[in-house]
C-alpha atoms as one frame of an Amber mdcrd trajectory, in Angstrom:
protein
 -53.412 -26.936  43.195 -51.351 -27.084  39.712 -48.075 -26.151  40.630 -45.036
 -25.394  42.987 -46.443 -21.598  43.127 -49.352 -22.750  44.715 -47.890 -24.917
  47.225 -45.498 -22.576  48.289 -48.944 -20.075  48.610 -50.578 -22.535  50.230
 -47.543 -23.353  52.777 -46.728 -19.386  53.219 -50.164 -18.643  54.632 -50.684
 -21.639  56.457 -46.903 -21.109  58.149 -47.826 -17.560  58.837 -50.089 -18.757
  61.423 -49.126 -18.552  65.070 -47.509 -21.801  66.362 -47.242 -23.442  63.357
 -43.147 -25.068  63.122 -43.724 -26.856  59.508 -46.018 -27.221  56.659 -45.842
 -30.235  54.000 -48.112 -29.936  50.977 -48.606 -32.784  48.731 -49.028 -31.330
  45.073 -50.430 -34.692  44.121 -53.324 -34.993  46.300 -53.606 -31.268  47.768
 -53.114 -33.176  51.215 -51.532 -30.510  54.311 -49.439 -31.679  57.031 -48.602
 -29.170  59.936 -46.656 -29.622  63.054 -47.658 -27.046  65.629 -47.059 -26.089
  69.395 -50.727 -26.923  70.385 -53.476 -27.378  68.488 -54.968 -25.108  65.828
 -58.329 -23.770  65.020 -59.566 -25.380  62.139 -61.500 -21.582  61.271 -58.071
 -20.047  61.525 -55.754 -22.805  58.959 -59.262 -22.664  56.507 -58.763 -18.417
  56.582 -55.397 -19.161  55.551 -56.039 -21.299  52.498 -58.634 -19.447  51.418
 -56.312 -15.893  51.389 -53.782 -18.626  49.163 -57.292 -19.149  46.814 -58.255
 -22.554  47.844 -60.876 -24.234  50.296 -60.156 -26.468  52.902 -61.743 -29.882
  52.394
């Protein structure tokens, strides 16, 4: 990630998943925090990355 465009793509997609309350991306390192209601499936956050153009590490 380069920019503030990509962390708010990054946060959009990743907050459009069900359950998810908050999303905190670090521009710096390309590090994700996400609070949730119950855990989420790792298949379903990397989906939502990817759709923002990026791969889950």
């Amino acid at each position: 990630m380069t920019c503030g465009h990509c962390v708010a793509a990054v946060s959009a997609e990743i907050g459009a998943i069900e359950g998810v309350r908050d999303v905190r991306v670090t521009l710096e390192t390309g590090a994700v925090a996400v609070d949730s209601d119950a855990p989420l499936d790792r298949d379903a956050v990397a989906a939502a990355v990817d759709e923002a153009g990026y791969t889950l590490a």
